[in-house]
Structures are given as C-alpha cells and as structure tokens.
LUMVO-179963 format. One line per field, with one value per residue: residue number from 1; residue in three letters; x, y, z of N, C-alpha, C, O, CB in turn. Coordinates in nm, 3 decimals, always signed. Last residue first. Glycine has a CB too. Layout:
BEGIN
resi c(NUM, ...)
resn c(ALA, ...)
n.xx c(X, ...)
n.yy c(Y, ...)
n.zz c(Z, ...)
ca.xx c(X, ...)
ca.yy c(Y, ...)
ca.zz c(Z, ...)
c.xx c(X, ...)
c.yy c(Y, ...)
c.zz c(Z, ...)
o.xx c(X, ...)
o.yy c(Y, ...)
o.zz c(Z, ...)
cb.xx c(X, ...)
cb.yy c(Y, ...)
cb.zz c(Z, ...)
***
This chain:
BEGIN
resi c(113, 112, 111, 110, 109, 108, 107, 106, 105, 104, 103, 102, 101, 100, 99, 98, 97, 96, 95, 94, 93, 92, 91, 90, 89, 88, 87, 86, 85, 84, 83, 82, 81, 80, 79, 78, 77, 76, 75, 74, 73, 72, 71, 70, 69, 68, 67, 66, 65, 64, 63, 62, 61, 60, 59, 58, 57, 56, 55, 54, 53, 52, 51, 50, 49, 48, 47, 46, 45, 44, 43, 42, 41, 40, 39, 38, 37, 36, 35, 34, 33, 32, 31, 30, 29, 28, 27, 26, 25, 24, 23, 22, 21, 20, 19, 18, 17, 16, 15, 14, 13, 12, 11, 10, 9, 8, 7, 6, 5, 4, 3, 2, 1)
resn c(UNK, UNK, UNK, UNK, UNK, UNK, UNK, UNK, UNK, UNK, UNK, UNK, UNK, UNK, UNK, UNK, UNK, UNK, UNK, UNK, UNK, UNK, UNK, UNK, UNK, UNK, UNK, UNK, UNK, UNK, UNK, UNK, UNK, UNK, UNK, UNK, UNK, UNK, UNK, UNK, UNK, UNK, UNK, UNK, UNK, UNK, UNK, UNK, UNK, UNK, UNK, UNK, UNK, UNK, UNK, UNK, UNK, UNK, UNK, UNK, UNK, UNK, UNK, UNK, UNK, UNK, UNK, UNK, UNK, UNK, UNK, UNK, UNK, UNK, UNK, UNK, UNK, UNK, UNK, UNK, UNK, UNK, UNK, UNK, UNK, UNK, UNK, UNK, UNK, UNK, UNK, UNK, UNK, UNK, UNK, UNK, UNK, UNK, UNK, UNK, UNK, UNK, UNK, UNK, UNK, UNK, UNK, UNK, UNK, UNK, UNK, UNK, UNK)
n.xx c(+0.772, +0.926, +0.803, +0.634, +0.631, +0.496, +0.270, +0.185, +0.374, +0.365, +0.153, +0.285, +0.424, +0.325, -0.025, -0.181, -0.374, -0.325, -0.350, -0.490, -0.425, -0.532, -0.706, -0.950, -1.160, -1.412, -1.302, -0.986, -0.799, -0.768, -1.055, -1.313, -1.302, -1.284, -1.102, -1.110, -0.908, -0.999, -0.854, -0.814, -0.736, -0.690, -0.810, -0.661, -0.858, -0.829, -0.563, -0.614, -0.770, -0.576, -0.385, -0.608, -0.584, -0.340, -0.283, -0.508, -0.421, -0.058, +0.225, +0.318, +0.471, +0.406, +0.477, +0.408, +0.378, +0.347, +0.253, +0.418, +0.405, +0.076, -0.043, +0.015, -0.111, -0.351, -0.428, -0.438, -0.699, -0.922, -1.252, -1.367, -1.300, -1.076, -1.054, -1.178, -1.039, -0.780, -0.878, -0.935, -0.699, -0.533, -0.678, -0.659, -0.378, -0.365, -0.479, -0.326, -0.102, -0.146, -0.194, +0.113, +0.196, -0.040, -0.023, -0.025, -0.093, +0.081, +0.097, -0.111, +0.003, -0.064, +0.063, +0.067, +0.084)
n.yy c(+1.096, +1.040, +1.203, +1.112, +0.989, +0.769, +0.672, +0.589, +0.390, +0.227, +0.056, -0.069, -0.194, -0.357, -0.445, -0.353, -0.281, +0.042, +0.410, +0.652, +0.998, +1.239, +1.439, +1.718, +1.822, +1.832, +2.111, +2.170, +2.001, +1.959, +1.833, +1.782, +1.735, +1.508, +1.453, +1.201, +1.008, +0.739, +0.459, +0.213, -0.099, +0.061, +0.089, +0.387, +0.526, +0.527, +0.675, +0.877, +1.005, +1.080, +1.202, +1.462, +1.489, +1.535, +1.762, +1.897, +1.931, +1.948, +1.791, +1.500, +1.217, +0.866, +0.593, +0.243, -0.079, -0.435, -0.720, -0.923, -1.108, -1.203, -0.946, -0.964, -1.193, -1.169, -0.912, -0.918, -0.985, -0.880, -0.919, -0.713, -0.723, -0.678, -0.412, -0.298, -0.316, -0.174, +0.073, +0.124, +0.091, +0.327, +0.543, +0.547, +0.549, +0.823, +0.972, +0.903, +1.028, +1.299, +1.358, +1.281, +1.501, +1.748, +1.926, +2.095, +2.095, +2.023, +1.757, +1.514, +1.200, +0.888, +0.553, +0.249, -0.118)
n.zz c(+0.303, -0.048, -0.319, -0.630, -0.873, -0.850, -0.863, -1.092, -1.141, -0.833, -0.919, -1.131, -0.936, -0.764, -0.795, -0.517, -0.201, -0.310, -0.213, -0.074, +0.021, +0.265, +0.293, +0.216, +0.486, +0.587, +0.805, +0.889, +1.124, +1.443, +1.523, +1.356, +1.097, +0.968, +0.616, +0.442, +0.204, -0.013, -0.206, -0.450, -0.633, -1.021, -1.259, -1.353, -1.286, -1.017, -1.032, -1.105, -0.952, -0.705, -0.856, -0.806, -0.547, -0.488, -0.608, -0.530, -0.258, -0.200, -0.234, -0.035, +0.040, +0.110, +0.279, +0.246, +0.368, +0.346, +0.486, +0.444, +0.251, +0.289, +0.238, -0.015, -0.115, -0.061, -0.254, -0.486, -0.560, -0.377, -0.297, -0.273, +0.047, +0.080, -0.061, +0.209, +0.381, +0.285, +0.272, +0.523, +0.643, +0.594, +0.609, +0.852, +0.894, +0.808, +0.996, +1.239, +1.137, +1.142, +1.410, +1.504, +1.384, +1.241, +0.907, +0.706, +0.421, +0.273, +0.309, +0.239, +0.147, -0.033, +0.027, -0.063, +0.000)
ca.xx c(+0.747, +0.877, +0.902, +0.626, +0.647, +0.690, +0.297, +0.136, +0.329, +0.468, +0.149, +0.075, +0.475, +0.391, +0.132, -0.218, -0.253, -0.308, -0.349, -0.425, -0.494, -0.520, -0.635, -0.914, -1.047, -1.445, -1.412, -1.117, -0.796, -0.660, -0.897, -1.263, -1.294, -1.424, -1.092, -1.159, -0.988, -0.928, -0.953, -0.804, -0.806, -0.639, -0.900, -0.605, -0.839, -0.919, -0.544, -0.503, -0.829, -0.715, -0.336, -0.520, -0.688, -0.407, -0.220, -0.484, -0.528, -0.147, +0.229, +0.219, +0.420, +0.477, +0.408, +0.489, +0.320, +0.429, +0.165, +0.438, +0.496, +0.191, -0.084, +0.052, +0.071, -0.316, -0.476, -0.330, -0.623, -0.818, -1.187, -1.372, -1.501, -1.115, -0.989, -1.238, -1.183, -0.789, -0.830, -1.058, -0.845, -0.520, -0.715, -0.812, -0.408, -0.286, -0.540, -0.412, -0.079, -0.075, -0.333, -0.013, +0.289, +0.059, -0.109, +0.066, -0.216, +0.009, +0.186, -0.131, -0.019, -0.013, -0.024, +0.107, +0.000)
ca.yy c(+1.177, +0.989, +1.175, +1.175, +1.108, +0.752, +0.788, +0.669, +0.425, +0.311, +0.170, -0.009, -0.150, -0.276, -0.481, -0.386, -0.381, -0.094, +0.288, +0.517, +0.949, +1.095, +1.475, +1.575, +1.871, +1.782, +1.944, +2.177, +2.060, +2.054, +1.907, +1.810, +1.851, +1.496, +1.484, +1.331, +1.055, +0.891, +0.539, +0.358, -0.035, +0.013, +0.045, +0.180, +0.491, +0.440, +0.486, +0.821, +0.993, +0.954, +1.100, +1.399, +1.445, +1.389, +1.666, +1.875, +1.863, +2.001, +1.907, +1.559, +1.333, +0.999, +0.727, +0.317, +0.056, -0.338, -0.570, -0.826, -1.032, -1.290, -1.050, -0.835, -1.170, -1.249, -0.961, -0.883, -1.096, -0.834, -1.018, -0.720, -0.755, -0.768, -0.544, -0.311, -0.352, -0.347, -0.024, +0.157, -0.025, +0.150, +0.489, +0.532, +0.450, +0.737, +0.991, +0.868, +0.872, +1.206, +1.384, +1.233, +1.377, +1.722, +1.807, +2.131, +2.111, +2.167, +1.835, +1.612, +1.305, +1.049, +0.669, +0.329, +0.000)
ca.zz c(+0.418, +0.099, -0.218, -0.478, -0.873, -0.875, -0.732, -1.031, -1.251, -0.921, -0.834, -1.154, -1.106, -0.740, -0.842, -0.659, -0.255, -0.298, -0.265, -0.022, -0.081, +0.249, +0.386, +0.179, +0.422, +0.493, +0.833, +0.883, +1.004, +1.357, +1.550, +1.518, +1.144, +1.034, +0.818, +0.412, +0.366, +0.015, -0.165, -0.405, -0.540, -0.861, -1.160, -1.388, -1.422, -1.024, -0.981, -1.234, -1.090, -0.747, -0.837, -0.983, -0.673, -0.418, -0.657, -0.665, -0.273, -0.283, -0.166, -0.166, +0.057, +0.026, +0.273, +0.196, +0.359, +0.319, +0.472, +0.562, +0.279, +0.287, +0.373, +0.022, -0.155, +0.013, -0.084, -0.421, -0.593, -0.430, -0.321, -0.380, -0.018, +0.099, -0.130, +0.025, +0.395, +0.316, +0.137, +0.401, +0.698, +0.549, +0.475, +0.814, +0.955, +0.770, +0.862, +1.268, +1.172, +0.987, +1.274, +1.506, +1.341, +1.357, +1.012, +0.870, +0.545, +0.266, +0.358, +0.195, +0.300, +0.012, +0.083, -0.083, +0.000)
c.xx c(+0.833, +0.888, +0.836, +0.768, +0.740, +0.733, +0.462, +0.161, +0.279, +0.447, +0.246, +0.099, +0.353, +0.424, +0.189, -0.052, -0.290, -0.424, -0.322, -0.460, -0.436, -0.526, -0.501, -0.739, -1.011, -1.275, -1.410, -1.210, -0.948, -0.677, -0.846, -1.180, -1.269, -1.418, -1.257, -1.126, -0.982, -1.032, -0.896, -0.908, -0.744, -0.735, -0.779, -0.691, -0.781, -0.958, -0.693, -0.545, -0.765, -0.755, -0.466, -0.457, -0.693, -0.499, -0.281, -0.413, -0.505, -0.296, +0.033, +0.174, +0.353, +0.384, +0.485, +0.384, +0.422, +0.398, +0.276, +0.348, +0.504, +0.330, +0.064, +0.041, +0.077, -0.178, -0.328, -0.336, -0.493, -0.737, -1.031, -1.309, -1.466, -1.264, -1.065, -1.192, -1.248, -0.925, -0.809, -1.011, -0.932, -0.660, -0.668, -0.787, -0.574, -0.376, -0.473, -0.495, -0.229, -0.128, -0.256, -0.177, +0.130, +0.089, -0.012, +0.024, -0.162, -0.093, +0.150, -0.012, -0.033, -0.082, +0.030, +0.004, +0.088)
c.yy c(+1.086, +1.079, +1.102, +1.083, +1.206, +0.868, +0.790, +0.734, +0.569, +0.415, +0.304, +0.102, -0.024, -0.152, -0.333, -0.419, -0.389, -0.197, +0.191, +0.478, +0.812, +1.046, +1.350, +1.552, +1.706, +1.806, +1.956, +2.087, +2.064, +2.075, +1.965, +1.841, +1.886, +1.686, +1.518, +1.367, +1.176, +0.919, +0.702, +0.379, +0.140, +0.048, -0.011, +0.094, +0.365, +0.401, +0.463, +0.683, +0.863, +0.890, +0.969, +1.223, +1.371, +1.387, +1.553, +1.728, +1.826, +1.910, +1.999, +1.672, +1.443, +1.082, +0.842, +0.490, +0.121, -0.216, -0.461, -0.685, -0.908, -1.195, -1.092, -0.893, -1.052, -1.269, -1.001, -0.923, -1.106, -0.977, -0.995, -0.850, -0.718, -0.798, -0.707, -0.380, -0.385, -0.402, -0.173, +0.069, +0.032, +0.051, +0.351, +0.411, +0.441, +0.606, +0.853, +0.880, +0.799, +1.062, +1.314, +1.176, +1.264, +1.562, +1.775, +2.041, +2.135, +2.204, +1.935, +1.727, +1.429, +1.080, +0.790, +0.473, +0.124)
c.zz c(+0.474, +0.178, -0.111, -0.435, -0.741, -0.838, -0.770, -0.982, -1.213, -1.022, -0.856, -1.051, -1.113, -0.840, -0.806, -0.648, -0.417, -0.239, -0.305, -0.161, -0.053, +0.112, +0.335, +0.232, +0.304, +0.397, +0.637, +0.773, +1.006, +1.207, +1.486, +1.564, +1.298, +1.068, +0.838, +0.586, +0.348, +0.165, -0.092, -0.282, -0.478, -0.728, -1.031, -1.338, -1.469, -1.172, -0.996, -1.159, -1.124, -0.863, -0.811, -0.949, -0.799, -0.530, -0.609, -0.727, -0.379, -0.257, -0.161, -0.114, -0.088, +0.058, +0.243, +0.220, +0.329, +0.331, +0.433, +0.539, +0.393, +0.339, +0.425, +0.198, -0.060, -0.025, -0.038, -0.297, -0.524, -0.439, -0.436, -0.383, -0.183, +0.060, -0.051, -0.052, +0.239, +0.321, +0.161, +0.251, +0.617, +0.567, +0.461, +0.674, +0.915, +0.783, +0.804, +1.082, +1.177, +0.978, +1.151, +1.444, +1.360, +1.304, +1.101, +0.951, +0.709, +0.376, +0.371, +0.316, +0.248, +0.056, +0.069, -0.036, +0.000)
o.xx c(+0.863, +0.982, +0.715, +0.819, +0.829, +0.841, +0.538, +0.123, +0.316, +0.496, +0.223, +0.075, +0.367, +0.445, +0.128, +0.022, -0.403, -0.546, -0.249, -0.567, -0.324, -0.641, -0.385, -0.657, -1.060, -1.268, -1.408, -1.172, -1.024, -0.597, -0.909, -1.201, -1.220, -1.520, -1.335, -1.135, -0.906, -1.142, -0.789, -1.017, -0.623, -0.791, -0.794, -0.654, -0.809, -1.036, -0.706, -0.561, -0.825, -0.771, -0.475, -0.492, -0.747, -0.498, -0.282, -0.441, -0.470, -0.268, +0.025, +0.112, +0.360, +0.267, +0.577, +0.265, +0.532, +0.332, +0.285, +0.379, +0.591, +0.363, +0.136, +0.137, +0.191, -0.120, -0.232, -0.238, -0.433, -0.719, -1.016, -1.313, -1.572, -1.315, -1.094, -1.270, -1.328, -0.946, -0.819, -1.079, -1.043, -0.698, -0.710, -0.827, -0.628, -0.439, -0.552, -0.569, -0.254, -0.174, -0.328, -0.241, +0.067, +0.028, +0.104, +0.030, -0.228, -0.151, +0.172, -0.073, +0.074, -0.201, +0.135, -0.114, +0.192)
o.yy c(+1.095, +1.157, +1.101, +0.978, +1.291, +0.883, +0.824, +0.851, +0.664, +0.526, +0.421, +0.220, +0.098, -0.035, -0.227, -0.420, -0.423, -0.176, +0.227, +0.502, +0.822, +1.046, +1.373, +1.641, +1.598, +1.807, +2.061, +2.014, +2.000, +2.149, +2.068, +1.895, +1.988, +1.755, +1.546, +1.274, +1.249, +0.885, +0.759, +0.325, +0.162, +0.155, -0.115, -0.018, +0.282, +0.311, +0.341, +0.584, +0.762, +0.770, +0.853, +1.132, +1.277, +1.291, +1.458, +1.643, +1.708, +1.793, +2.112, +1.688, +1.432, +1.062, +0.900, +0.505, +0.082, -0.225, -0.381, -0.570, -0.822, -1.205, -1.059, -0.869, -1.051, -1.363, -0.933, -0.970, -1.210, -1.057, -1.059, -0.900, -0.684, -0.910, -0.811, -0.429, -0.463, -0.515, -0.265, +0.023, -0.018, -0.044, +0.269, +0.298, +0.334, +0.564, +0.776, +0.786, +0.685, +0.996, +1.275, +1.072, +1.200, +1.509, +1.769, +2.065, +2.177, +2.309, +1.982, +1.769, +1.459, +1.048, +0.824, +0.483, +0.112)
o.zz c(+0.593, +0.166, -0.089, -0.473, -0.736, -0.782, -0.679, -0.994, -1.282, -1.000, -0.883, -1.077, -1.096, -0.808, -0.815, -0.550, -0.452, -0.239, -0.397, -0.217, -0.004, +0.068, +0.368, +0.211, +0.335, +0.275, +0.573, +0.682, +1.079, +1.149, +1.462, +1.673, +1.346, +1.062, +0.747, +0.665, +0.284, +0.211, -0.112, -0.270, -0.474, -0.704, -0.966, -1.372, -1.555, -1.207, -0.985, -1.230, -1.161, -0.884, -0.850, -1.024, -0.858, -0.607, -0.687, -0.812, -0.378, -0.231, -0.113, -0.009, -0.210, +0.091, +0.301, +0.191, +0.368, +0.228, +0.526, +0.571, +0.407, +0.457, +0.519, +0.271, -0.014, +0.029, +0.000, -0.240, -0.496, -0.347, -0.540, -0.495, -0.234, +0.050, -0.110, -0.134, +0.187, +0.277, +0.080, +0.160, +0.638, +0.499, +0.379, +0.643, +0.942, +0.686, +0.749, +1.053, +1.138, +0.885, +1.059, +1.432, +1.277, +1.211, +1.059, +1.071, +0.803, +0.405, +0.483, +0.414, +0.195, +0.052, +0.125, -0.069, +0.065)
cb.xx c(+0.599, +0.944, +0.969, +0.448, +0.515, +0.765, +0.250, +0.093, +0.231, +0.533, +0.175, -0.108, +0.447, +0.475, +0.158, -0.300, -0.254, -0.195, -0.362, -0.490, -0.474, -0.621, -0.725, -0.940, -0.908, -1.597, -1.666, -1.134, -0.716, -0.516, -0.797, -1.257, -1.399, -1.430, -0.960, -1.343, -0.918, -0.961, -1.035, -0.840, -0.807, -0.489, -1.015, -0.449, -0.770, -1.022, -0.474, -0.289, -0.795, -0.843, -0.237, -0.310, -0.722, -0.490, -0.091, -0.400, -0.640, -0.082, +0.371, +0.083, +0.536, +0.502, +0.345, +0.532, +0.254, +0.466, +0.081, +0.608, +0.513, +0.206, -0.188, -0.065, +0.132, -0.397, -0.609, -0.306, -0.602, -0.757, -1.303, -1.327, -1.678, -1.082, -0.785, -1.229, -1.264, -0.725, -0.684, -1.063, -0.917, -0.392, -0.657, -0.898, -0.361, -0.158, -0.497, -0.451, +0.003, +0.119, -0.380, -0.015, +0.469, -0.018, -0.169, +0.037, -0.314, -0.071, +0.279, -0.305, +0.117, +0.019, -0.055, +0.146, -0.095)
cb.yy c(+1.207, +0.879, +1.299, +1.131, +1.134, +0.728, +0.721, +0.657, +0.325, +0.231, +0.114, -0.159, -0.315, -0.341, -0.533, -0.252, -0.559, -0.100, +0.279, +0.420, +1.019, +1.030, +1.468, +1.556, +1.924, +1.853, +1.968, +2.310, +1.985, +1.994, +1.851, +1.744, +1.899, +1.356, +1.678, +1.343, +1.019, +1.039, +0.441, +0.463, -0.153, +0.096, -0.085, +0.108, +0.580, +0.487, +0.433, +0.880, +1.121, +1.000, +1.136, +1.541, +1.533, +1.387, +1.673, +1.989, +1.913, +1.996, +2.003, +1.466, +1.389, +0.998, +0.754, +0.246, +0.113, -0.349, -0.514, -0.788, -0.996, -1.355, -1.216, -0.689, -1.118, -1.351, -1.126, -0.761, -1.097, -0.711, -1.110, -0.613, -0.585, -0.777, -0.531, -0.205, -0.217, -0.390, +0.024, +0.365, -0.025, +0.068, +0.573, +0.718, +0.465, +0.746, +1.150, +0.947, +0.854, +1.179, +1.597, +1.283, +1.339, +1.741, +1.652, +2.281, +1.951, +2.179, +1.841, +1.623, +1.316, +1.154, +0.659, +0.295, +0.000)
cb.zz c(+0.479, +0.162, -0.164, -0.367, -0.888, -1.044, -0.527, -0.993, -1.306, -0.988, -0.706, -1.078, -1.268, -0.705, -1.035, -0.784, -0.171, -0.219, -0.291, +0.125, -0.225, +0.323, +0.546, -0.011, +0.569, +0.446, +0.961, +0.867, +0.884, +1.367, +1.569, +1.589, +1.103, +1.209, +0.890, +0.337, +0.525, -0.155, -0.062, -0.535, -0.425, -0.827, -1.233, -1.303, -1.472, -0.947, -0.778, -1.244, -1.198, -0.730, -0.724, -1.035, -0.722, -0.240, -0.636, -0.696, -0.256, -0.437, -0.264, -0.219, +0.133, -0.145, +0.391, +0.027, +0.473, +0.221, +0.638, +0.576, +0.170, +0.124, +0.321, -0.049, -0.354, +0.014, -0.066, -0.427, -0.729, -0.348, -0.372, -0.446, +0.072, +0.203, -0.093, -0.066, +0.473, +0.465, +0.078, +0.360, +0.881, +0.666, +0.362, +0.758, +1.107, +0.846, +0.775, +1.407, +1.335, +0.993, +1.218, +1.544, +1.481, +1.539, +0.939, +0.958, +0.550, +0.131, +0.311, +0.185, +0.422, -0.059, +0.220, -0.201, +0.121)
***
C-alpha cells in the first residue's frame, strides 16, 4: 500500500498517523469484499506501507483519478474537522494492494514523508 499526505495542510505527526491508519483499513476492507487478488501476496509479505508526501489537494486528486483509471483499489480521507484541520479537508490518498509497477506508474512522482 502506498499513501499520500497532503503536507500543505501542517497536520501534527499524530493527525498524519491517525489519517494514515483510516485509509489502510478503508483499502484493506475493500480489497477484501472485492476479493483483491493482491490480498493475500501483500498478507503474505508483511503488509508493506509506503508514505509519500504531496504538496497540494490537486495533486491527491489527480493522483485519485489516475489509480481508479487503472482500476487500482483507491480510496481517500476526508478529516471529520474536530482538531486541527477543517471538516471535509481531503487529507489521504491510499493505494493498494495492486502490483507494485501499476502503483509506481502513479505515485513515482512523490518523495517519501
């Protein structure tokens, strides 16, 4: 799995971990009721996570588009608003388990946070 952090937003180490940690259990919940072929290689090797940074909503946007164009599982967090960012911010873009390559293709772009 692969995740950008929207940086532009000043999210504490915390508000990262905790946005972080939505979108893994929103992409694992969903591979698992699509029945992701990746599942059970990504299971197997140690749940791998990877988190790049991304300076921009735009760019999380654009980067949605591009993974549900390949149909990679995707998804995106939005914050509730209760702390530190305001409500409906997009905060998260996740995606995997797909082939590594497919993902790549996508996020090669971004640095690691």
């Amino acid at each position: 799995m692969v995740f950008l952090v929207r940086t532009d937003l000043q999210m504490g180490k915390g508000k990262v971990a905790s946005q972080v940690a939505h979108a893994s259990i929103l992409l694992y919940k969903a591979a698992l009721n699509s029945k992701n072929p990746f599942l059970d290689c990504w299971l197997k090797w140690g749940q791998p996570k990877i988190v790049l940074r991304s300076d921009s909503e735009l760019e999380l946007s654009e980067t949605y588009k591009a993974a549900v164009k390949k149909q990679l599982n995707v998804c995106r967090v939005y914050d509730s608003g209760k702390t530190q960012i305001s409500s409906g911010s997009l905060t998260v873009v996740g995606i995997g388990p797909n082939k590594s390559e497919d993902i790549d293709k996508i996020t090669g772009k971004f640095k690691l946070l």
